[in-house]
Backbone bond lengths (Angstrom), bond angles and torsions (degrees), N, CA, C in turn:
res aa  C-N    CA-C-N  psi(-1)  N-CA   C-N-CA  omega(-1)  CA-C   N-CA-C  phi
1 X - - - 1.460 - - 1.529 107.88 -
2 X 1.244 118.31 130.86 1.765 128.39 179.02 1.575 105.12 -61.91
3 X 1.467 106.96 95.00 1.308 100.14 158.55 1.451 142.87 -61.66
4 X 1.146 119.31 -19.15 1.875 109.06 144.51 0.683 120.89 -22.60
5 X 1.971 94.97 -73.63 1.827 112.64 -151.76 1.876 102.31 -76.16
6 X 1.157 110.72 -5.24 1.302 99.87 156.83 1.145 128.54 -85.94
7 X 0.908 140.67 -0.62 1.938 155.08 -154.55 1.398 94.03 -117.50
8 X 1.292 107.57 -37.66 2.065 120.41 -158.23 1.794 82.53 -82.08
9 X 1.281 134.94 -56.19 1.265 133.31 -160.76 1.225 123.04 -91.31
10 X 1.639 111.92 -13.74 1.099 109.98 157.83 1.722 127.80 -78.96
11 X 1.508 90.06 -25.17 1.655 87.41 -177.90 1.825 116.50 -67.02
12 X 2.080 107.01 -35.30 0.950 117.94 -178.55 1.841 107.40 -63.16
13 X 1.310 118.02 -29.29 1.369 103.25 170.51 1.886 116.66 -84.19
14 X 0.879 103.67 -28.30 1.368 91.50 170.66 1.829 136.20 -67.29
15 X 1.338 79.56 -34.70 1.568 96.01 153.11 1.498 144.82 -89.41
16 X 1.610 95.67 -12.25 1.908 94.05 -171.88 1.600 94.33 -59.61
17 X 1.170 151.25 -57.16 1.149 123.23 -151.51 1.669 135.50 -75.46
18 X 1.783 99.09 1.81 1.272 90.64 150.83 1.195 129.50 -140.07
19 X 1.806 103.13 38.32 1.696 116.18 161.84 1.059 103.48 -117.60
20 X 1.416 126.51 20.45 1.427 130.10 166.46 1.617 106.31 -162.53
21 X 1.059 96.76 62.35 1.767 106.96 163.69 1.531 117.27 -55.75
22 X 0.848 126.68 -21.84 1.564 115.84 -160.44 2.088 84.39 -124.17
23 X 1.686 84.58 131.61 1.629 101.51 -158.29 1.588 89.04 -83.31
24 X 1.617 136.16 -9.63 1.628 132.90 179.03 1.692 90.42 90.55
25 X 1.223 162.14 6.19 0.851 165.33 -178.73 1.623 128.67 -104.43
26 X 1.596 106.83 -12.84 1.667 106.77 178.28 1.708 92.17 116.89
27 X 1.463 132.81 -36.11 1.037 155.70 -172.93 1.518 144.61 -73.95
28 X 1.133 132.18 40.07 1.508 132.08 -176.81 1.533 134.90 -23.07
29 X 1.528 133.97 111.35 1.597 116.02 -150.40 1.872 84.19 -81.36
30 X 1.494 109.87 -166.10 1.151 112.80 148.63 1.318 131.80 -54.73
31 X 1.112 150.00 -161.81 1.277 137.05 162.80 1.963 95.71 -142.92
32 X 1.157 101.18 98.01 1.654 114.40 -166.49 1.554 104.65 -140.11
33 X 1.263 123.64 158.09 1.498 103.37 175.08 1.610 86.13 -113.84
34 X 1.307 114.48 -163.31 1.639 120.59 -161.49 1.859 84.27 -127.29
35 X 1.048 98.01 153.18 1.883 113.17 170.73 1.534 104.91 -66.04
36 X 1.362 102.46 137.39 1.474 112.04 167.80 1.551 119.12 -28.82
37 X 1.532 107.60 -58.69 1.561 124.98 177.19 1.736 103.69 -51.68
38 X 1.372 137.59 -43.23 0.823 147.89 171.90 1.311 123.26 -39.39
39 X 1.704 89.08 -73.49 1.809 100.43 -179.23 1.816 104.25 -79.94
40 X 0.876 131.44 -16.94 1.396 123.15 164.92 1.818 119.02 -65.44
41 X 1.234 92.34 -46.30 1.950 98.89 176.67 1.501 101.52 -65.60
42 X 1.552 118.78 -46.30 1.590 110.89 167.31 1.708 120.35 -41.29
43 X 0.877 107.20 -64.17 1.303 126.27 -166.71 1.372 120.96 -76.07
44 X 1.473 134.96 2.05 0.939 160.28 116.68 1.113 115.05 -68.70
45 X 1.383 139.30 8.07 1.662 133.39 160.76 1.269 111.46 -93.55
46 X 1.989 103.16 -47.62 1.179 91.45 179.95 1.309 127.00 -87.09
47 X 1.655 129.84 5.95 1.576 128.72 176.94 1.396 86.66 -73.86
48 X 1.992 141.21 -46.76 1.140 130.95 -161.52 1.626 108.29 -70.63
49 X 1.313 114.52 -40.07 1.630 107.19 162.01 1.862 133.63 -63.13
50 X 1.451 92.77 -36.19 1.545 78.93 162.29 1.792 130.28 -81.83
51 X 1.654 103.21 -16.82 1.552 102.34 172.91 1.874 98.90 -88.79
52 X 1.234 133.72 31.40 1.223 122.67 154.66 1.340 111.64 -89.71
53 X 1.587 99.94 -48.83 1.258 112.34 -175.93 1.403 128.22 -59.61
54 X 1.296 105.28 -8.03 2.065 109.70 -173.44 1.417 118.37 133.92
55 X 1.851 100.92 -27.27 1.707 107.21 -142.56 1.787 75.36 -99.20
56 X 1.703 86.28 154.01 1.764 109.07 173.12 1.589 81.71 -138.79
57 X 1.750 82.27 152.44 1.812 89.61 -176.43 1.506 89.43 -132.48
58 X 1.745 110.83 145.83 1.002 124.06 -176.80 1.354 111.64 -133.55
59 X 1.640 108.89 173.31 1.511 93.47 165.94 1.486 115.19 -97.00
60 X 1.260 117.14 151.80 1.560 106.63 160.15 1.799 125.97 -99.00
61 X 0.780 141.01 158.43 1.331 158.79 -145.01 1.914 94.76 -109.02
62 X 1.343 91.09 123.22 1.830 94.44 -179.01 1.605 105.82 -58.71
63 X 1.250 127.86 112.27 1.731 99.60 179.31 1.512 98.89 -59.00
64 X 1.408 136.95 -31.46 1.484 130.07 -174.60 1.120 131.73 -74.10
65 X 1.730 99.56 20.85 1.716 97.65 -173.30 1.794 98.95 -93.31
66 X 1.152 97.75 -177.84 1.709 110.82 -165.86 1.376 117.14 -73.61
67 X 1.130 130.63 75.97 1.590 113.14 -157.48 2.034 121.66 -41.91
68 X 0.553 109.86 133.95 2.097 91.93 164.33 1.069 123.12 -82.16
């Protein structure tokens, strides 16, 4: 499992609910973050659901970084 993209998806679940409070629906969630244990078991579900499905996630390379 890509440890980045696990770090990258865990942080986004621990945080969506209060850098994205408003669910797009008329509806506001709480604004709470989720427990480490939480957003880690998340986020390890979904790298195991998208590598069922086909998808591999990688990183990509800034083309704008500084070459040496």
């Amino acid at each position: 499992m890509p440890e980045d993209a696990l770090i990258v998806i865990t942080s986004a679940i621990k945080t969506a609910f209060i850098d994205h409070p408003g669910s797009g629906h008329g509806t506001t969630w709480d604004q709470v973050t989720k427990s480490d244990e939480e957003s880690i078991h998340l986020a390890k579900a979904v790298l195991v659901a998208l590598r069922k499905a086909g998808y591999s996630v990688t990183k990509v390379e800034d083309q704008n970084a500084p070459k040496p």
